[in-house]
C-alpha positions, -999 to +999 in steps of 0.1 A: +016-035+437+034-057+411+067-054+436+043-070+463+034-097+443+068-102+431+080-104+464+052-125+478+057-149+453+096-150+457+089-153+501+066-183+489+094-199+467+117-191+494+097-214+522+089-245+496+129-243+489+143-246+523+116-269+531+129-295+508+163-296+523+151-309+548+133-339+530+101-354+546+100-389+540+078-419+549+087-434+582+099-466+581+116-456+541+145-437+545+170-429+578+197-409+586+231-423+588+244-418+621+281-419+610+278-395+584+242-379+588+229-381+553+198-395+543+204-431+531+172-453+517+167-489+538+164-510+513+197-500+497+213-503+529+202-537+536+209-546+502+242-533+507+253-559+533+240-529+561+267-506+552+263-474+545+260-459+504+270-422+511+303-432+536+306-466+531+302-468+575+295-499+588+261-505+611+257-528+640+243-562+626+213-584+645+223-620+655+197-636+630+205-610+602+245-617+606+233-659+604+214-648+568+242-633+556+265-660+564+246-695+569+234-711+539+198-707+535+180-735+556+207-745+575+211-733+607+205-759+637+203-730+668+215-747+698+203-729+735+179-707+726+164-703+761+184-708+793+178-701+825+180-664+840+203-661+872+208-630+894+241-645+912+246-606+929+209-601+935+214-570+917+186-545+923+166-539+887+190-563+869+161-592+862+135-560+848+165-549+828+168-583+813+136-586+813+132-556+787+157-565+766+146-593+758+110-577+745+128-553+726+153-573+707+130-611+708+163-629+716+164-651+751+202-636+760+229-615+741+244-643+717+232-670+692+246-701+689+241-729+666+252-747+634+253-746+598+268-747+564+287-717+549+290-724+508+286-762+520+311-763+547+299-774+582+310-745+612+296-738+647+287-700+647+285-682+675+268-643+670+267-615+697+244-591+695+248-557+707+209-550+713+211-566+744+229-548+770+254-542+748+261-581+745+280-576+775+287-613+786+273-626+817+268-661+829+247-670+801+264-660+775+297-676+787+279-708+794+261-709+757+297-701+738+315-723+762+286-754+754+288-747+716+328-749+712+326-782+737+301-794+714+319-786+682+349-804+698+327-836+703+313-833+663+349-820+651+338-793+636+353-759+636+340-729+655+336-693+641+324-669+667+312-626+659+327-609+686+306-574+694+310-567+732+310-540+758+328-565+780+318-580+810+282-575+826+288-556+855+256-567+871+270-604+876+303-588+894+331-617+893+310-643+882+312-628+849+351-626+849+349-662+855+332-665+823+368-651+804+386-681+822+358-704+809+352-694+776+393-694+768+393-729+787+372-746+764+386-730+730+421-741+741+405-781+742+393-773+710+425-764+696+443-794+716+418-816+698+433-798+664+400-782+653+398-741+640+385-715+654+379-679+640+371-652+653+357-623+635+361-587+657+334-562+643+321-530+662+327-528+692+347-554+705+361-547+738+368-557+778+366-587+791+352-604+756+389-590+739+409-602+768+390-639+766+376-657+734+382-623+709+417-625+705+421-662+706+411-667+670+432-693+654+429-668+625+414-631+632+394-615+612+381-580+612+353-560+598+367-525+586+372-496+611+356-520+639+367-506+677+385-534+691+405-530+728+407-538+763+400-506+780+380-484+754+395-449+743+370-426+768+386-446+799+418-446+790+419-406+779+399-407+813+423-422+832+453-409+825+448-376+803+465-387+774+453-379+739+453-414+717+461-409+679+440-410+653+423-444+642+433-458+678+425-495+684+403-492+649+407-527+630+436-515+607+455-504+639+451-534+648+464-553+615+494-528+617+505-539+653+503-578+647+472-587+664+444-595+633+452-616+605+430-600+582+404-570+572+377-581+554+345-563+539+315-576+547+307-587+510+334-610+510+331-624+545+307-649+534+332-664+511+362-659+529+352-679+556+341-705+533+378-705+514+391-708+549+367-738+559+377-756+528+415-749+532+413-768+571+402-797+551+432-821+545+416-844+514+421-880+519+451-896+501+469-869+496+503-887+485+484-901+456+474-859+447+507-847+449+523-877+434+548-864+401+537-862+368+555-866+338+592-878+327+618-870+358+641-839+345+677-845+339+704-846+367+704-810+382+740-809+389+749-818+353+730-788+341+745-762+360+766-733+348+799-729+364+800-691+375+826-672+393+811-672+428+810-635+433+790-633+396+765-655+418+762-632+447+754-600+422+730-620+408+711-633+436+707-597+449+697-586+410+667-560+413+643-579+384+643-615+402+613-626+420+608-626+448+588-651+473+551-638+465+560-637+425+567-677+435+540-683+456+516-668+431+533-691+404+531-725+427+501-726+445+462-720+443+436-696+464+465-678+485+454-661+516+478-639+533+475-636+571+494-611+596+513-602+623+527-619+652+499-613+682+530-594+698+541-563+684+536-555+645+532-570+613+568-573+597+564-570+557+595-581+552+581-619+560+549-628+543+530-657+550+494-676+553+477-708+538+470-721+504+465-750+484+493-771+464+476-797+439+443-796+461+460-799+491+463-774+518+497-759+528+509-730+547+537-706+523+566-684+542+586-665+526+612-631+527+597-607+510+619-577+488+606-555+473+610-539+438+614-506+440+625-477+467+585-479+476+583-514+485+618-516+496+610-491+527+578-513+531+596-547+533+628-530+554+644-547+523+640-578+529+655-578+564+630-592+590+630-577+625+621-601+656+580-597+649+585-610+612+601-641+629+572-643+656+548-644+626+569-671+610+564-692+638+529-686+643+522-695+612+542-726+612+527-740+645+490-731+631+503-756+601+515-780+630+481-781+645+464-785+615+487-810+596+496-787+568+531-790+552+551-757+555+567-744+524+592-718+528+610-692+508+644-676+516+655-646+511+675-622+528+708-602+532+699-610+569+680-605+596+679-569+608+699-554+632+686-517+645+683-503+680+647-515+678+656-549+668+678-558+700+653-535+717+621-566+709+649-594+709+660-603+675+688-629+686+659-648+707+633-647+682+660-666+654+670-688+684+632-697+691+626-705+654+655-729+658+645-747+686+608-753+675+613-757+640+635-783+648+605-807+662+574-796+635+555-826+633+550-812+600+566-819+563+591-786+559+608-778+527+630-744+524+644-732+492+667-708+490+658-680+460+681-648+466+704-641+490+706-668+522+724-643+550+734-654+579+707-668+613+687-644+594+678-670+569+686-699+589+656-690+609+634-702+581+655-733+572+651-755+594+639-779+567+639-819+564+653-803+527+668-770+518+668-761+485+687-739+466+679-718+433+714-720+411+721-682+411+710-680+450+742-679+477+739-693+510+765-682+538+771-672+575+776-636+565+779-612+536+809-615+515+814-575+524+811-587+559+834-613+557+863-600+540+859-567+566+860-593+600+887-614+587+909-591+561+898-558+574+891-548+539+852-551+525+867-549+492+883-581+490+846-594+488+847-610+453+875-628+470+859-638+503+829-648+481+853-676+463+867-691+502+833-693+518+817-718+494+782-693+494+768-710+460+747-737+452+772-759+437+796-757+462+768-761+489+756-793+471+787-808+472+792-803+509+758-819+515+741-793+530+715-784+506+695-812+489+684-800+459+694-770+432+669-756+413+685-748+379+685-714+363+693-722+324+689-681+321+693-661+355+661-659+370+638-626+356+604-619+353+608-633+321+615-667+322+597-673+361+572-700+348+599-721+333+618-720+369+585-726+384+582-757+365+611-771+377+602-762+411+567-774+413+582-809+402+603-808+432+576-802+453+555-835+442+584-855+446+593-841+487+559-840+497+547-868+483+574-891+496+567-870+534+529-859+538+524-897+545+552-899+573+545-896+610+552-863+634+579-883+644+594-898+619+595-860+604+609-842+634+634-876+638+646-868+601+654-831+603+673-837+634+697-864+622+700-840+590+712-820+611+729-841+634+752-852+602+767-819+594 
């Protein structure tokens, strides 16, 4: 009898156990995470930006919810909020399929438009919603984003537009592949008429809407692990049976193959955007910002040590001097690095993007080393291949368009020459940085830090001024190089370096460079702010005397520079 109870008792326990494994909950409290299946409360994920606690996933985000968690309270203005339904194919069921999404999700059509302030600064926003037929884009919703970026080219104000597509509405046939052509018409008068737009890819992003207004973005952003393609992964391993890696067309396969500038969590998008907003704002009288302070240093040139030239060229390639991001961190304020090329890849040995000098905007180049076996690998040592020119570029006719002054720092034992290289076309890459360097309507300033090898570095000097630190070297090739083409012999190097004039001095004195930036102790770690100093000084004085000067007048100057050599 007691063994009946005993087991009665343990049958009991047994039930209430399993039971609460499977937790009942009140509806409308709790959900199940359909990414990673565990229980997840609402509230948390709502306070949580709508991304999951337990596997930090990210969910699908309604028009008006993605507007509260962007638009400054009270200030969205939404434009369109009802147009006209059209059945252009007479599609059988297509006006009751309409019909119901609209009762289900309360919006008219599959994107909301309007504007508003984000941390004060005025944007157009655009916001697809995947609710409704998967915010495929029809008629409707090309004609509402194609109104709001011609109206935000009338006002002057920039457009930001949340990409989350299926692609075209197959209902409305070829009258919703005209709505690609229409859409990317009317961004590129907006860009014409110099005003921003970003985009901002989030889950999913594909079709027709990627191959129009997506990828247009004068600067890309993504939300993490978004899908983001042209044909999605099913139809491709559909279509031709192969088997796609891992993380395919995810967001950070994306960033990795050039095509989004950055990945940014949904916390920070809010203020991201905002520091981009600000940054497209050139502040009025900006010679009078960067104007010099303080007494004017001493004569460079009087300052200078005089080095045997091949103790130069061992120090510009020493391991502990900075590099271009220790520099740009030094100079200049709120530093946002963007990527890739919209080709290929994004090169690390070139880093770039936009940031502020003395309040004013600027857009920062530079070859980046690295410091260690690690980084080296990462940054192909310093030696760009064709995409980290492409990004160069890009960034430097994004500057162009938005009257930013382009900074840029050199540094490199030269441009890289693999298979691969030749394969993607390094030689025309450096020949089209030439060519349209050469006529930036745009203050540019290059400055020389490490080693200045060959086109490689010439590629990012195309400069009104180039600038060279004292312990930097500047020549058509390697000294190793040099002694093996002419002497046959790579060690008669220290030799070649004396006969090719590679330093800063001797540069200076053949009028090539305008300016040396003296190192009174070779440049370390150590003693980076003092350089800095010296460097920032420089900086007032060149773009203050050139901010103020027309495209012209600019591209006009660089030319003769050139011209006189």
């Amino acid at each position: 009898m007691l063994k009946n109870m005993f087991k009665k008792t343990y049958t009991l326990l047994d039930t209430k156990y399993k039971k609460s494994d499977e937790p009942s909950v009140p509806q409308g409290l709790w959900r199940r995470c359909n990414k990673c299946g565990q229980p997840i409360y609402v509230d948390d994920v709502k306070a949580n930006y709508y991304v999951c606690p337990k596997c930090h996933g990210y969910f699908r985000v309604h028009a008006y919810r993605r507007i509260e968690m962007v638009v400054d309270e009270g200030t969205f203005e939404e434009w369109n909020k009802e147009m006209p339904f059209e059945n252009p194919l007479n599609f059988p069921g297509y006006e009751k399929k309409v019909k119901a999404a609209r009762e289900k999700t309360k919006l008219d059509e599959a994107v909301v438009t309007g504007k508003g302030k984000i941390n004060g600064n005025d944007a157009v926003v655009a916001v697809c919603d995947a609710r409704f037929i998967m915010s495929s884009m029809g008629h409707v919703v090309g004609e509402k984003i194609t109104q709001a970026v011609e109206r935000a080219t009338a006002e002057k104000l920039p457009v930001i537009i949340f990409a989350c597509s299926g692609g075209a509405r197959m209902q409305e046939g070829i009258v919703s592949l005209m709505q690609m052509a229409k859409t990317a018409a009317a961004l590129k008068r907006h860009h014409e008429a110099g005003q921003l737009f970003i985009s901002v890819l989030t889950d999913p992003t594909t079709g027709g809407v990627t191959a129009s207004f997506a990828m247009l973005g004068d600067i890309i952003l993504a939300e993490p692990n978004a899908l983001i393609g042209f044909a999605g992964p099913r139809v491709i391993e559909q279509t031709i049976g192969q088997k796609l890696p891992e993380g395919f067309q995810r967001a950070e396969f994306l960033l990795e193959h050039g095509f989004v500038d950055k990945i940014v969590e949904r916390a920070q998008l809010k203020d991201t955007l905002a520091q981009i907003l600000s940054m497209h704002k050139m502040p009025s009288n900006p010679a009078r910002r960067l104007a010099p302070e303080g007494e004017a240093a001493e004569s460079f040139h009087k300052r200078m040590s005089d080095r045997d030239p091949w103790e130069t060229v061992q120090l510009s390639r020493n391991a502990d001097r900075p590099t271009a991001l220790d520099y740009i961190h030094e100079l200049f304020d709120d530093f946002m690095e963007f990527h890739g090329d919209r080709c290929f890849k994004d090169d690390g040995a070139i880093v770039g993007g936009i940031a502020t000098f003395k309040g004013v905007p600027v857009t920062v180049i530079g070859q980046q080393k690295g410091k260690n076996t690690k980084e080296n690998l990462k940054r192909n040592f310093g030696m760009p291949s064709p995409e980290g020119y492409r990004k160069a570029l890009r960034l430097m006719k994004q500057a162009e368009t938005f009257g930013r002054p382009v900074i840029c720092f050199v540094d490199t034992p030269g441009a890289f020459c693999g298979i691969e290289a030749e394969e993607r076309g390094q030689g025309e890459a450096i020949a089209r940085n030439l060519f349209e360097m050469s006529d930036l309507k745009v203050p540019v300033v290059s400055i020389v830090i490490g080693e200045g090898g060959s086109g490689g570095a010439l590629a990012m000097a195309v400069a009104n001024e180039v600038w060279m630190m004292e312990n930097s070297i500047y020549s058509v090739l390697s000294p190793e190089g040099f002694a093996s083409i002419l002497w046959k012999d790579s060690k008669k190097a220290p030799e070649a370096s004396r006969v090719m004039k590679v330093t800063a001095r001797d540069l200076y004195k053949m009028k090539i460079i305008e300016r040396v930036i003296v190192e009174k102790e070779p440049a370390s770690s150590k003693n980076i702010a003092v350089i800095a100093a010296e460097m920032r000084r420089g900086l007032e004085e060149f773009l203050s005397s050139h901010v103020e000067m027309t495209g012209e007048e600019l591209a006009a100057e660089r030319y003769e520079r050139f011209r006189r050599m």
